[in-house]
N, C-alpha and C positions, 0 to 999 in steps of 0.2 A: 499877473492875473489877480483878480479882484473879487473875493468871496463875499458875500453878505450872509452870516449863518443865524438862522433866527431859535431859539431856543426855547421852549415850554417847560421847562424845568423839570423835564422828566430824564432821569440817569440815562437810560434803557437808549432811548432817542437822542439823546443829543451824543449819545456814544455813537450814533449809527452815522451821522452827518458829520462828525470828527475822523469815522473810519473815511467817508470820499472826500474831504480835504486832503488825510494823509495819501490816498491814492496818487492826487492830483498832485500831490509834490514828488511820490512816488514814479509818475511819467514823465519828472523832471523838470516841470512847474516853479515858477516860485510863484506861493499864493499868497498874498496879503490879505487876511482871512479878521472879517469883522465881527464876532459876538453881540449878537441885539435880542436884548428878553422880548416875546412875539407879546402882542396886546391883543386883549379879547375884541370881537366883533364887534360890540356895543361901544368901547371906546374908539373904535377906527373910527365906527360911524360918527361921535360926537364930537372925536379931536382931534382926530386923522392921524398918521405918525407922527414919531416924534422925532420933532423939528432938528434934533442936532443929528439925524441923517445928511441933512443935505449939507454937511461939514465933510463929509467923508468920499472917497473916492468912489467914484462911478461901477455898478459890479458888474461883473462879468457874469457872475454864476449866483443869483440867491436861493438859497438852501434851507428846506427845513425837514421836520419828522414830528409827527401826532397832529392831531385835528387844530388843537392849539396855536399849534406855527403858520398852519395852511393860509388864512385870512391876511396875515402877517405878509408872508410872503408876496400873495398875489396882488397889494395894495402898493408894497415895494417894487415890484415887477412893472404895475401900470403907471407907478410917475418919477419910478427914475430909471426903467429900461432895465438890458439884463435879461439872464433865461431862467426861468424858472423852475427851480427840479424838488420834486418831494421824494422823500426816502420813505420806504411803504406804503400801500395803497392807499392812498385819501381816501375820506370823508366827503369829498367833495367830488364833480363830476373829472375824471379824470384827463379830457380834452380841456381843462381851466389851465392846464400846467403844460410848460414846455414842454419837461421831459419828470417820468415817474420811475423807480428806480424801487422793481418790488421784487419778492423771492416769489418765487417760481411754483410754490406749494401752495402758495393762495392761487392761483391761475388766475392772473389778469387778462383780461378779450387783448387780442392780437394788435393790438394799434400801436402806429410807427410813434408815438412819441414813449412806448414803456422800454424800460431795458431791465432784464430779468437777471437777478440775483441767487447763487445760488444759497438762501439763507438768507438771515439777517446780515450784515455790513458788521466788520469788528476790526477793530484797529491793530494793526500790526504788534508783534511783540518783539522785544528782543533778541537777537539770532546769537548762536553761539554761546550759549548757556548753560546746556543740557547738561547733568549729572547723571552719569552712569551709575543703574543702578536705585536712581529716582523714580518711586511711584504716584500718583494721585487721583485719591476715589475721590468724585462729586455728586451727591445724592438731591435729588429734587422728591419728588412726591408724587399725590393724585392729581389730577387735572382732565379737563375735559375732554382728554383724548386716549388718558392712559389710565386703568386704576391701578392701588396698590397694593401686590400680593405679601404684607409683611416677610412671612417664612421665606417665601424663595427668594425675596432680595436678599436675607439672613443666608441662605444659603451662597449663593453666587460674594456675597462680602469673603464669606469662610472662603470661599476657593482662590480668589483672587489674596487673601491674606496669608495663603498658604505659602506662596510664593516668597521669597526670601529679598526682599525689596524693603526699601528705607521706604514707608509708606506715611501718605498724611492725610488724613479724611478730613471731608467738610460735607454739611449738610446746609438748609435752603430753608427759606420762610414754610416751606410747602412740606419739609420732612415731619411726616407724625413721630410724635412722641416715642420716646424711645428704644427709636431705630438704630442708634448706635451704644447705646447700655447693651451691657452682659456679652460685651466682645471680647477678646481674650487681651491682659493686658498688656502684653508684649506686640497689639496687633498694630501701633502708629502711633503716630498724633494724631491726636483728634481738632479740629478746632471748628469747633458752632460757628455758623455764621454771623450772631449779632457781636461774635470779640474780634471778626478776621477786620483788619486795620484797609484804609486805603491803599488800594496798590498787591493787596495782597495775594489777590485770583492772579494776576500779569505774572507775576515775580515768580509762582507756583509753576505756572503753564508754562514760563522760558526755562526752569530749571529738569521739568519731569521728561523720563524715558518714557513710561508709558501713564496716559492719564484715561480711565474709565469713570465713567458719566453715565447716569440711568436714565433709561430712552427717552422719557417726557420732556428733559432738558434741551430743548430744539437748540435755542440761544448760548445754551453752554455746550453745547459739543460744536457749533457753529467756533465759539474761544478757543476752545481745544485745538481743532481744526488750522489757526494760526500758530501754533504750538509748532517744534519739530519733533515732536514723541509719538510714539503711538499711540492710535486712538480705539477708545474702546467702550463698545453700549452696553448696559447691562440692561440685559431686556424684559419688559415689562407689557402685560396682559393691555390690550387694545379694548377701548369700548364698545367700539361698532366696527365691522368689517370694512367701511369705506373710511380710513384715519388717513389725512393730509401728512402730517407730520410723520406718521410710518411711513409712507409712502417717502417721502423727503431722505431719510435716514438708509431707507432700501437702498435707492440711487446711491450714495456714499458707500452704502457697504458694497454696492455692484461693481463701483469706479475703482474699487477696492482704497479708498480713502482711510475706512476705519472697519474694526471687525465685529461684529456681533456674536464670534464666540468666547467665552469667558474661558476655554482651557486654553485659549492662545497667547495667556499671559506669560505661561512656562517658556513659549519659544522666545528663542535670542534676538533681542532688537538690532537690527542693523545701523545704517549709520543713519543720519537726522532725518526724515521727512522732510518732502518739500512743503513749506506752509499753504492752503488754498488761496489766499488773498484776492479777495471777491472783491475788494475794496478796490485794488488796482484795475483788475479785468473792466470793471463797471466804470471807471473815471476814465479810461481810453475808451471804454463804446461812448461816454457822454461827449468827450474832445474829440471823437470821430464823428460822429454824427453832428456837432458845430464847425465840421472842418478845421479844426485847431490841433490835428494829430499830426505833429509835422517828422514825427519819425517812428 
């Protein structure tokens, strides 16, 4: 099978079309998976692709994510064939694409070419890793769906620190200033986000028993989620009563995926979670729905 993956240079996105590759090898696949930087609209229109595509083997599946790839995509779609699947809701009219492959908290209209995700798409992690005994707090900030009660994050840190756990904290572009000064210093590692190295969120999430994430991080509790530790929100004041992404988070704590209370740190973790792997589920409805799901 023959991927064409078109890429915008955004981390975020092309993480998300690297998670339905691994899916698709995942269902047993072998993919021979092509990396192409996607070109702006202005250049399609004046130089059309670029010509050392048509060097390369005919695709099955071409793949992209953000506004950026879409163009990309649909220009590779009409002259060299192939299905056309965007990851998240396009920019663009949604019937332009074979199949669209979005999370479920946006609510896409009901049409037979979307297949609903629950979340963003995240790439599998490492199994059999977990260290007993492993904690990890992940802090995000304000944003447009959640604001930030400084004290009672402070508070809910204190409790979850209380806990007798090898703990490592990280905080996000988004964490206001210091949010983790005047912690007790026996309370972890700390490690800022601008020194954590490549690799280093994965490595964290295959090793922890339980990882707690503060609720506006949709996309990092989505990571976690791949994880086999426990999952855990620290929750945080809603802006308006009608929040997409609470709503999203609800469902998980209802499926009992992860839990929104902060004294369930105390209780003993069992043995690994199963990881969600949205990634998989989504690459068999795509190979289902081309009839190529042969088992």
């Amino acid at each position: 099978m023959t991927v064409w993956r078109f890429l915008d240079g955004n981390r975020a996105h092309e993480k998300q079309t690297a998670a339905l590759v691994s899916g698709l090898r995942a269902c047993g696949r072998e993919v021979d998976c092509h990396d192409i930087p996607a070109a702006k609209l202005g250049t399609l229109l004046r130089r059309g692709l670029n010509p050392h595509l048509s060097s390369l083997p005919q695709p099955d599946f071409i793949v992209g994510a953000g506004h950026r790839s879409h163009w990309s995509v649909l220009f590779a779609r009409r002259y060299f064939g192939g299905r056309s699947v965007v990851v998240m809701r396009p920019s663009l009219p949604l019937h332009w694409f074979d199949f669209a492959i979005i999370p479920e908290h946006d609510r896409p209209p009901p049409l037979q070419n979307v297949i609903l995700s629950q979340g963003a798409l995240t790439e599998p992690l490492p199994r059999g890793r977990r260290r007993p005994g492993k904690g990890l707090i992940l802090l995000g900030g304000p944003s447009k769906h959640f604001s930030w009660d400084a004290s009672d994050v402070r508070q809910h840190l204190q409790r979850l620190l209380a806990e007798p756990l090898d703990w490592t904290l990280s905080d996000s572009r988004r964490t206001p200033e210091g949010t983790l000064s005047g912690l007790p210093a026996a309370a972890g590692e700390i490690c800022h986000w601008r020194d954590c190295p490549p690799g280093w969120l994965a490595e964290q999430l295959a090793q922890a028993e339980q990882v707690w994430v503060t609720g506006d991080s949709v996309s990092m509790i989505f990571e976690a989620l791949q994880s086999e530790a426990r999952v855990g929100v620290i929750p945080l004041p809603s802006r308006r009563p009608a929040n997409k992404v609470r709503a999203a988070v609800q469902r998980l704590v209802d499926q009992e995926q992860l839990t929104d209370r902060v004294e369930d740190v105390s209780i003993p973790v069992a043995g690994p979670r199963e990881p969600l792997a949205q990634e998989v589920l989504c690459a068999r409805a795509l190979l289902r729905r081309c009839d190529r799901l042969t088992d």
